[in-house]
C-alpha positions as a Markdown table, in Angstrom:
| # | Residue | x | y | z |
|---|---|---|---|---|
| 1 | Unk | -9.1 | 21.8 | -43.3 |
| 2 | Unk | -6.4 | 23.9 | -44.7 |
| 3 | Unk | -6.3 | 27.8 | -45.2 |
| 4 | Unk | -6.6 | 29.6 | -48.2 |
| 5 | Unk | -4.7 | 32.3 | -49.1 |
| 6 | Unk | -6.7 | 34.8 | -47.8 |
| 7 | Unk | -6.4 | 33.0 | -44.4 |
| 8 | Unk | -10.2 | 31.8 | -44.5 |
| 9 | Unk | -10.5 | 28.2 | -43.9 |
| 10 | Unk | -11.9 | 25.5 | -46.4 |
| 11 | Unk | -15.4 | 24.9 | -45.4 |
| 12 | Unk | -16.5 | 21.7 | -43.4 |
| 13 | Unk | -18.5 | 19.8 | -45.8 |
| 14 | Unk | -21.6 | 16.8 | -44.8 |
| 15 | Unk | -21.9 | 13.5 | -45.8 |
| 16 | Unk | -23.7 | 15.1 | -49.6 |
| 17 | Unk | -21.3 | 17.6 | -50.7 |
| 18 | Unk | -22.4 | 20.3 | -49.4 |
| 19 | Unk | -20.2 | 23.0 | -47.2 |
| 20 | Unk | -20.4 | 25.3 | -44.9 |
| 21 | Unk | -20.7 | 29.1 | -45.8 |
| 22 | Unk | -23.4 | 30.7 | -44.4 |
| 23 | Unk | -25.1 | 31.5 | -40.8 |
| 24 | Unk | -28.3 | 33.1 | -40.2 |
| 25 | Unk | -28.3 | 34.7 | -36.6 |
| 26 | Unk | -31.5 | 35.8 | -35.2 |
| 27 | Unk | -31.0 | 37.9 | -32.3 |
| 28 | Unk | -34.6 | 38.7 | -31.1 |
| 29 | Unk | -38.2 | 36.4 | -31.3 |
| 30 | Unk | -40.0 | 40.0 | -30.9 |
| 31 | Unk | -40.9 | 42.1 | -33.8 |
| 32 | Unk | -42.8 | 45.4 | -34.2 |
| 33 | Unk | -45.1 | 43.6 | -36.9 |
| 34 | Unk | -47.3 | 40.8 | -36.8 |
| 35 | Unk | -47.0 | 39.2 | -40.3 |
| 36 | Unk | -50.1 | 36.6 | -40.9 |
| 37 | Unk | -47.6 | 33.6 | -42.2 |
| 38 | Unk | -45.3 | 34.5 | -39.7 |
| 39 | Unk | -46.7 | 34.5 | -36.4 |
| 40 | Unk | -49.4 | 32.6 | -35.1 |
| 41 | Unk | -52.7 | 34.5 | -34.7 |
| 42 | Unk | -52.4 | 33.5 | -31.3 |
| 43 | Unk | -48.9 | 34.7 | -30.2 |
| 44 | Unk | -45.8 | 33.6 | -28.9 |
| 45 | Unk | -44.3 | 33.3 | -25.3 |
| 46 | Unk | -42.0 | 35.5 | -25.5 |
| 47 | Unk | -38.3 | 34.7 | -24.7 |
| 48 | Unk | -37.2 | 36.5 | -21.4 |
| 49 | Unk | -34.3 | 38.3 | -20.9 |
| 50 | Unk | -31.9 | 35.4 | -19.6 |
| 51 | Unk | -32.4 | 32.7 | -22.3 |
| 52 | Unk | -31.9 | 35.4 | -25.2 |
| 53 | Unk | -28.5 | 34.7 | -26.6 |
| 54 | Unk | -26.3 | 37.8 | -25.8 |
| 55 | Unk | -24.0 | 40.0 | -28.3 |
| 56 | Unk | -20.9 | 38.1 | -27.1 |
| 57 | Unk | -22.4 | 35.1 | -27.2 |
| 58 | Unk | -23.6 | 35.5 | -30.6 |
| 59 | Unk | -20.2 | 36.8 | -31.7 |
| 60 | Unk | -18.5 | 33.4 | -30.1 |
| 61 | Unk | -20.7 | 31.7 | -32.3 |
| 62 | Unk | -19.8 | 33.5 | -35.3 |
| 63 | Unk | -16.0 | 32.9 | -34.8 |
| 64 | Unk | -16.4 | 29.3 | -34.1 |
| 65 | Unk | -18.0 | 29.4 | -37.3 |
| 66 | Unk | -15.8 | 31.5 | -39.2 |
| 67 | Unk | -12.9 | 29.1 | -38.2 |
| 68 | Unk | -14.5 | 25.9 | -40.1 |
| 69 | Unk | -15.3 | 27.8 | -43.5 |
| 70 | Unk | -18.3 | 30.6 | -42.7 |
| 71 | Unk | -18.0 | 33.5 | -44.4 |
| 72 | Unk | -21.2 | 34.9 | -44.4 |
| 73 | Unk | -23.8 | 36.2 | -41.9 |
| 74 | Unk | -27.0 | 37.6 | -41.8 |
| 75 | Unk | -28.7 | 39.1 | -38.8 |
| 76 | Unk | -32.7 | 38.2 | -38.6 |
| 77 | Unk | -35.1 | 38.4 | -36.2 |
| 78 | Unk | -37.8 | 38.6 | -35.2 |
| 79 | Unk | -37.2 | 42.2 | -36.5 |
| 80 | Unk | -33.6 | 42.3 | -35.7 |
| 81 | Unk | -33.8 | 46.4 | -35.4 |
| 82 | Unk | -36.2 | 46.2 | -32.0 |
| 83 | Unk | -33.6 | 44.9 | -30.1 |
| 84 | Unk | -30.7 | 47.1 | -28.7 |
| 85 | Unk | -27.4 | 47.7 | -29.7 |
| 86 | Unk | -27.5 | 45.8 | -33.0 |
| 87 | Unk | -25.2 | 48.7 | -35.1 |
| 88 | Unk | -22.8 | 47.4 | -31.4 |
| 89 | Unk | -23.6 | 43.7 | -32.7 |
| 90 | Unk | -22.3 | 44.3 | -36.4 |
| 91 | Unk | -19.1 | 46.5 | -34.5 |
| 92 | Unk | -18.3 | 43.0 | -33.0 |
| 93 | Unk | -19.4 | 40.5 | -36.1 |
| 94 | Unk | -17.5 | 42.7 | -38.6 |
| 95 | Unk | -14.3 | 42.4 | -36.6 |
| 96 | Unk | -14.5 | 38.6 | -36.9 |
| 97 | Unk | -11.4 | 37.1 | -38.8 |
| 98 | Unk | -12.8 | 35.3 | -41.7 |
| 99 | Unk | -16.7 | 37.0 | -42.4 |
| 100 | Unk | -16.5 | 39.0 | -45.6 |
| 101 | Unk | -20.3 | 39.1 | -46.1 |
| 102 | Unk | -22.3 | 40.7 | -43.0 |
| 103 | Unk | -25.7 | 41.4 | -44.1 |
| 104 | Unk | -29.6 | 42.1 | -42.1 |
| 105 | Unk | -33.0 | 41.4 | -43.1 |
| 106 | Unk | -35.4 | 43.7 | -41.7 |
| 107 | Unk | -39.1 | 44.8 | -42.1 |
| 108 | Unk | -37.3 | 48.1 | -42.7 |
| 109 | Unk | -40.2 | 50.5 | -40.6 |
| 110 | Unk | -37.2 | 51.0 | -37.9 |
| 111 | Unk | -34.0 | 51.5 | -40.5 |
| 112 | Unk | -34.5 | 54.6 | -41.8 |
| 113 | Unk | -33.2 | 56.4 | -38.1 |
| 114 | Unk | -30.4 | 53.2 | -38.3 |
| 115 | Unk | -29.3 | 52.8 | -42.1 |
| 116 | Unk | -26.4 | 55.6 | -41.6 |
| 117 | Unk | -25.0 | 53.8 | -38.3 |
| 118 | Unk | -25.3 | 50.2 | -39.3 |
| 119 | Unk | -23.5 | 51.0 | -42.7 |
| 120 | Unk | -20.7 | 53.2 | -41.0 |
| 121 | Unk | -20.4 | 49.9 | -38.2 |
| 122 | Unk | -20.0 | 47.7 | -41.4 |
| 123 | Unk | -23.1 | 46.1 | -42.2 |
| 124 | Unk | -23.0 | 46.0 | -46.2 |
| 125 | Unk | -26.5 | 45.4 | -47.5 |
| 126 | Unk | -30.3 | 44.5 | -46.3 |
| 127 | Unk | -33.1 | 42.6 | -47.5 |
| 128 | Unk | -36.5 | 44.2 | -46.7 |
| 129 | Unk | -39.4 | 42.0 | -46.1 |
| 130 | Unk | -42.4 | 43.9 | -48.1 |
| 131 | Unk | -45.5 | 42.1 | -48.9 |
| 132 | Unk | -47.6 | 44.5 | -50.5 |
| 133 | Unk | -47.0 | 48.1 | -52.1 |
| 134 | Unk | -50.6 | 49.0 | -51.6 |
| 135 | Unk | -50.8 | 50.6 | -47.9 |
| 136 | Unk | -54.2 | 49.3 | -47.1 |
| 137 | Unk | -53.0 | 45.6 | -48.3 |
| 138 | Unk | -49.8 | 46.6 | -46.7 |
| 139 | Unk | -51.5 | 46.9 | -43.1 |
| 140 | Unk | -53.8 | 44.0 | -43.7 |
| 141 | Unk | -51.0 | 41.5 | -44.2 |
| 142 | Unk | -48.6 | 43.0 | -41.9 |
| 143 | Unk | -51.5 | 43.6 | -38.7 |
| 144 | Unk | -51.2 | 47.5 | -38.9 |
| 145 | Unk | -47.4 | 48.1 | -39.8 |
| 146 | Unk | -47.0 | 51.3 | -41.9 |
| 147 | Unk | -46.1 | 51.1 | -45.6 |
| 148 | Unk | -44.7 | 54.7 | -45.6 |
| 149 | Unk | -42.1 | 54.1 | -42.9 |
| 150 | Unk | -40.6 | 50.6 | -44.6 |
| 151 | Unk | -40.6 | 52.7 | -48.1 |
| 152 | Unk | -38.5 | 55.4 | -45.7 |
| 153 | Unk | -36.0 | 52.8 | -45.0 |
| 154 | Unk | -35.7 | 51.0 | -48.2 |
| 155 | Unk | -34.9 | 55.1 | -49.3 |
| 156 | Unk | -32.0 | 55.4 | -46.0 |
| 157 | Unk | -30.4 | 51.9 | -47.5 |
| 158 | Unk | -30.1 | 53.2 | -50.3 |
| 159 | Unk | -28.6 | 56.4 | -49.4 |
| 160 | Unk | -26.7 | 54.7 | -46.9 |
| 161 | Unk | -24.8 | 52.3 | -49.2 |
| 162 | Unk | -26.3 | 49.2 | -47.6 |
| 163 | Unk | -26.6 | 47.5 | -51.3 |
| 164 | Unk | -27.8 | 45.3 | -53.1 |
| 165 | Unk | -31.4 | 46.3 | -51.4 |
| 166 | Unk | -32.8 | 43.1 | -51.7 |
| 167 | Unk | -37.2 | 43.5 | -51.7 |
| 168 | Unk | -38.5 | 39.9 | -50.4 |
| 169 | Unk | -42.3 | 39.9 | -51.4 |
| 170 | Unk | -44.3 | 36.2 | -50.0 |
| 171 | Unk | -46.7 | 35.4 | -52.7 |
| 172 | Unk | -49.8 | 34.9 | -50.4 |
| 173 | Unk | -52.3 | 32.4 | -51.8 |
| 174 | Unk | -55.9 | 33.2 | -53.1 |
| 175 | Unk | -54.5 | 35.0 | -56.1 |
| 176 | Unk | -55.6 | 34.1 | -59.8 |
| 177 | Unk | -53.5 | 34.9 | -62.7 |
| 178 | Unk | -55.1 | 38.4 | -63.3 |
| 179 | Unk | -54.8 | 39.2 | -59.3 |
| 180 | Unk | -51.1 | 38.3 | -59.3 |
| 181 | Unk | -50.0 | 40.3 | -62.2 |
| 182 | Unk | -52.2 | 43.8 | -60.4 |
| 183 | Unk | -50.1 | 42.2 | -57.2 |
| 184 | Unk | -46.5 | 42.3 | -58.9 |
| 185 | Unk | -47.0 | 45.6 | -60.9 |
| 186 | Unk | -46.2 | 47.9 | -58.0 |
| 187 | Unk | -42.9 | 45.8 | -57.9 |
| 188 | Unk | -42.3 | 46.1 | -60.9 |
| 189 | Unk | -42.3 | 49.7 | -61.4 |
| 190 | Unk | -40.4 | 50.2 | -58.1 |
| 191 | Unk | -37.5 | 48.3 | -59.9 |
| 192 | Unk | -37.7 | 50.1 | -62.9 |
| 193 | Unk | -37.3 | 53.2 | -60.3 |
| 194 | Unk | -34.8 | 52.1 | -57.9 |
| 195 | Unk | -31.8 | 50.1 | -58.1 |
| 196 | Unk | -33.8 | 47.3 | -56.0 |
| 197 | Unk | -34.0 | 43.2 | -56.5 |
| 198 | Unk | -37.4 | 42.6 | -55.9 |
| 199 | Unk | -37.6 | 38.6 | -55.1 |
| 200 | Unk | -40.9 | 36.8 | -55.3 |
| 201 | Unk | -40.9 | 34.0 | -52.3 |
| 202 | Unk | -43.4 | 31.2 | -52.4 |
| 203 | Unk | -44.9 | 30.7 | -49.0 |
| 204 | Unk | -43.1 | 28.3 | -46.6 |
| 205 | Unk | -45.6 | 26.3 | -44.6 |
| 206 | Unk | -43.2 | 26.7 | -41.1 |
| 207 | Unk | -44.6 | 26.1 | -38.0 |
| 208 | Unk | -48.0 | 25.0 | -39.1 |
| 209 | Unk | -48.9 | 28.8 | -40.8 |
| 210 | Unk | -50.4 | 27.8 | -43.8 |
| 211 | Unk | -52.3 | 30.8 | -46.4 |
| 212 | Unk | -52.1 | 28.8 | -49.9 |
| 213 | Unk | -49.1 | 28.6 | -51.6 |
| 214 | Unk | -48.7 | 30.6 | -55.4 |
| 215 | Unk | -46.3 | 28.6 | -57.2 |
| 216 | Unk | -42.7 | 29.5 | -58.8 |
| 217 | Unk | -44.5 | 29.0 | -62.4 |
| 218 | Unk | -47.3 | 31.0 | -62.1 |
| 219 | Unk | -44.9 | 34.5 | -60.7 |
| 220 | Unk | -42.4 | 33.2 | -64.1 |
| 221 | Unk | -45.2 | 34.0 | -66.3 |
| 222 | Unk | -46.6 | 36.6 | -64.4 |
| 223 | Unk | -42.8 | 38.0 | -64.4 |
| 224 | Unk | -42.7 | 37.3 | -68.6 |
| 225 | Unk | -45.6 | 39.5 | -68.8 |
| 226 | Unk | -43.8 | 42.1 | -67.4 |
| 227 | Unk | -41.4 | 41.7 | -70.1 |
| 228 | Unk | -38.7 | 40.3 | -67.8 |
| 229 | Unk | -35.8 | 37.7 | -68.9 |
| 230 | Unk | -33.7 | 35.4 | -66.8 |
| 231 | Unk | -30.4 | 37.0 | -66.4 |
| 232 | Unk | -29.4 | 34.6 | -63.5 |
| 233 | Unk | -26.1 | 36.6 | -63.8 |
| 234 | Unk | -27.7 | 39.9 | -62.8 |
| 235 | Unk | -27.1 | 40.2 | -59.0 |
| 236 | Unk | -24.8 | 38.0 | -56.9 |
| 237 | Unk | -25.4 | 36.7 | -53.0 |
| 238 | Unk | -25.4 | 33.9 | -50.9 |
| 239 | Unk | -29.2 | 32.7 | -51.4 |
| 240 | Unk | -30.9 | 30.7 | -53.9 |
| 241 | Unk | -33.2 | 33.4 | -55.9 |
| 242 | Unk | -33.2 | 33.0 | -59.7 |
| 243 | Unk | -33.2 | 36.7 | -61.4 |
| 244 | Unk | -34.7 | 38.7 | -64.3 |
| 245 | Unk | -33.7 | 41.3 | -65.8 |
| 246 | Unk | -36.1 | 44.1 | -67.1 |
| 247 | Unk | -35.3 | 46.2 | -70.3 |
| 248 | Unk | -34.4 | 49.9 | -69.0 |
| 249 | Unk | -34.5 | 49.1 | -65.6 |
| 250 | Unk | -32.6 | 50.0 | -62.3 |
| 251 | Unk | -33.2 | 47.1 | -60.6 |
| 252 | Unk | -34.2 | 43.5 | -61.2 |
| 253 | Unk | -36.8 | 40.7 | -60.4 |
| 254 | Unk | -36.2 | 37.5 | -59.0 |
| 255 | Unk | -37.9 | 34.6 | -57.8 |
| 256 | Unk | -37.1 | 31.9 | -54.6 |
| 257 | Unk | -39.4 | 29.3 | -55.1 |
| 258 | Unk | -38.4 | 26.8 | -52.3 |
| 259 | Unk | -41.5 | 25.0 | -52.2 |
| 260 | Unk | -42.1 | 23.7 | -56.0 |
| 261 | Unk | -38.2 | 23.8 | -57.0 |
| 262 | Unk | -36.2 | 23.2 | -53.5 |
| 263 | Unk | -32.8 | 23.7 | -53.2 |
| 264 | Unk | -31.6 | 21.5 | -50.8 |
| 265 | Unk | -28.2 | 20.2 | -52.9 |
| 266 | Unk | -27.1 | 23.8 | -53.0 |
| 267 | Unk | -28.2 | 24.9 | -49.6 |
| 268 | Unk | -25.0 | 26.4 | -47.3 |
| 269 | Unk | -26.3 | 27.5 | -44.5 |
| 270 | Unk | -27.4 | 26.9 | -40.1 |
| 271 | Unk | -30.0 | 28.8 | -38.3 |
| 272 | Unk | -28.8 | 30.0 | -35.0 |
| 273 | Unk | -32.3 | 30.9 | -32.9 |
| 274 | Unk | -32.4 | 33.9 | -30.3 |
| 275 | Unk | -32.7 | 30.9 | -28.0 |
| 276 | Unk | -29.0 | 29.8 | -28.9 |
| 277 | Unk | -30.5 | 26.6 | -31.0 |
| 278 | Unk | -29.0 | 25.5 | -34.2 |
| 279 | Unk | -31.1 | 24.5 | -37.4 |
| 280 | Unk | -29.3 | 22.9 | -40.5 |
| 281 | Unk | -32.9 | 23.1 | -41.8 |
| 282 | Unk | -35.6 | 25.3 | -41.8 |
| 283 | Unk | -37.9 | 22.6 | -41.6 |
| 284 | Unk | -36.7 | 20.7 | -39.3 |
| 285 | Unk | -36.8 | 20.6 | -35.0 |
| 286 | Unk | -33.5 | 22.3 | -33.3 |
| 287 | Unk | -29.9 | 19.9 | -33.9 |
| 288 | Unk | -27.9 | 21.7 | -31.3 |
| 289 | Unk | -28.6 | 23.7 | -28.4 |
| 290 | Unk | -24.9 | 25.5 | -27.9 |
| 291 | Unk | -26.2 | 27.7 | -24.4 |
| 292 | Unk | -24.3 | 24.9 | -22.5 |
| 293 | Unk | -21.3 | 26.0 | -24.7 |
| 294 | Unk | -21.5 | 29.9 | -24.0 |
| 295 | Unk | -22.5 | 29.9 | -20.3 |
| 296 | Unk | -21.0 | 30.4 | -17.9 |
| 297 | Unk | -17.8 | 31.1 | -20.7 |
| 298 | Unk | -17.8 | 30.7 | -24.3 |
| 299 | Unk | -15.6 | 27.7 | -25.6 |
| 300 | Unk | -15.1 | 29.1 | -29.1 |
| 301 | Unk | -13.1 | 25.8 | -30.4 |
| 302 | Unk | -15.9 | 23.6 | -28.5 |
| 303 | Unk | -19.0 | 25.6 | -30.6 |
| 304 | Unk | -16.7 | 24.7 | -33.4 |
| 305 | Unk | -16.4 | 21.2 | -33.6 |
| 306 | Unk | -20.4 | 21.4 | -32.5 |
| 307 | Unk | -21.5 | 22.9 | -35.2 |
| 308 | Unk | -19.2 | 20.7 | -37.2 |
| 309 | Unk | -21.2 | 17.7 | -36.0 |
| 310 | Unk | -24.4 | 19.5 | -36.8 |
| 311 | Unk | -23.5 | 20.2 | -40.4 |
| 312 | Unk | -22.0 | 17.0 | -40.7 |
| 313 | Unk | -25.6 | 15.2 | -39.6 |
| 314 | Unk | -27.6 | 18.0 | -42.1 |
| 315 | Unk | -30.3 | 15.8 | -43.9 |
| 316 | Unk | -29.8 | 15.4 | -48.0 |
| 317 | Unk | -33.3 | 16.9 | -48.1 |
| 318 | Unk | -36.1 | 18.6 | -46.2 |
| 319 | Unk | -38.3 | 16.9 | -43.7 |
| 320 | Unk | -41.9 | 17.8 | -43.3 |
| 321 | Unk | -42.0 | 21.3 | -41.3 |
| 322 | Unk | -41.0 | 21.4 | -38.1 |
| 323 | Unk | -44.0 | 21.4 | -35.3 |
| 324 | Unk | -42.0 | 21.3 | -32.1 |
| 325 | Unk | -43.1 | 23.9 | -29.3 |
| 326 | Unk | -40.2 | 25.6 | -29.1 |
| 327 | Unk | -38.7 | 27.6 | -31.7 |
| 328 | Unk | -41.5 | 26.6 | -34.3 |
| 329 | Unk | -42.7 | 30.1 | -35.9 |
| 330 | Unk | -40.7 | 31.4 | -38.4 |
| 331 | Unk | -40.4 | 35.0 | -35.8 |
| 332 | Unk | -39.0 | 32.2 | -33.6 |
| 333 | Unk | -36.9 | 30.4 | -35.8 |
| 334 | Unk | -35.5 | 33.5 | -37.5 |
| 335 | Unk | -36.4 | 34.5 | -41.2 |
């Protein structure tokens, strides 16, 4: 690998083309939420103290990374915000030679008290999970969160500069046409209101949580009746959402549909779990534990050439979701 000019590395690349840009860190399998297609009705066991992956730890990983070709990272959970000292985490990432992109996805119900001091530590955007803008659906989906306090924090990202806002809404199944377009209207005007990217996600069956899937199609017409047009131009990032553009509005509408049109020849990224295990795909079991790496001392050039190996090995395409015990939820896995 040679450096560009900017000093960044060229990105390792696997045996189908693909390289090397982005890692997804989760930090925490806890969250103050309890999402119905994200963790099991009956729970998790929770991580303890000792096996979650520490700050330093996680920022070892991310210059190992950085030094083959990563230039992005996004901090997930879990809800990343529950755990401590994440504004100290970004401190640490954004001071990481090589990362130009440092962004968070969050259920947003903790961000508004945060936005401020994870902008001024240099976190540049979020992406809010938000499943419903009707507050008793809200609850229902979400196991009592409060609707009001993630609309609070989409507002404080806003005002702190933590843009694009990026609105992730799962298309839960059960929905007929009719039922989908009363769904997406709330959306829809909150994009004509706010300079938001509201991105319709087909469900991922991860982990064995399965609630019917809406396909890709079905939100593109719902979307047309809207009056929205693809403007795939519209809003730029690291992921793999297609976007619409509405006439007179702030913001925009976009759609991941992973399920019915996968990406897998454009995907770019690992998974690094709170448990220190590396995924080169969502849907399948853990490639690389790299705790034997960190502990007792990180050997940054070591988690390098691991995670080398690992991308190296990624699979052309997805295999059938991961059931392993460990790290099989997506609250485990990290969204």
């Amino acid at each position: 690998m040679t450096p560009h000019a900017n000093g960044n590395l060229d990105a390792v690349v696997d045996a189908h083309g693909r390289a090397l840009r982005y890692l997804r860190v989760s930090v925490t399998d806890r969250c103050n939420l309890r999402c119905r297609y994200c963790m099991p009705p009956q729970g998790i066991q929770m991580l303890q103290h000792e096996d979650i992956i520490t700050y330093e730890e996680i920022a070892s990983v991310a210059r190992a990374a950085a030094s083959i070709g990563v230039t992005s990272v996004r901090i997930t959970g879990g809800e990343p915000l529950v755990r401590r000292g994440v504004v100290q985490l970004v401190e640490m990432l954004r001071g990481v030679p090589g990362l130009t992109d440092l962004s968070m996805t969050t259920n947003a119900t903790l961000l508004a008290p945060a936005a401020e001091s994870l902008a001024r530590a240099g976190l540049n955007r979020v992406n809010i999970s938000l499943d419903s803008l009707d507050p008793a659906q809200y609850a229902a989906i979400t196991g009592g969160g409060d609707l009001r306090a993630a609309l609070d924090g989409l507002e404080a990202a806003l005002a702190a500069g933590l843009t694009p806002v990026k609105v992730n809404a799962v298309m839960l199944g059960g929905r007929d046409d009719n039922e989908l377009r009363r769904w997406m209207e709330p959306f829809v005007k909150l994009a004509h209101r706010l300079p938001v990217h509201i991105r319709f996600i087909e469900l991922m069956p991860v982990g064995g949580m399965t609630a019917g899937v809406v396909c890709g199609g079905a939100a593109i017409e719902a979307m047309r009746a809207f009056g929205a047009e693809p403007a795939n131009d519209f809003v730029t990032g690291a992921g793999p959402a297609r976007y619409f553009r509405l006439d007179g509005a702030l913001g925009s509408l976009g759609l991941i549909a992973a399920m019915s049109d996968p990406f897998c020849d454009r995907c770019n990224r690992l998974r690094l779990s709170a448990r220190g295990r590396v995924r080169s795909c969502l849907f399948a079991p853990p490639a690389l534990d790299l705790m034997p790496l960190l502990r007792p001392r990180a050997d940054v050039a070591a988690i390098a050439r691991a995670l080398s190996k690992c991308w190296r090995a990624k699979p052309s395409s997805r295999a059938r979701p991961a059931s392993d015990a460990a790290d099989a939820s997506m609250c485990q896995i990290g969204g």
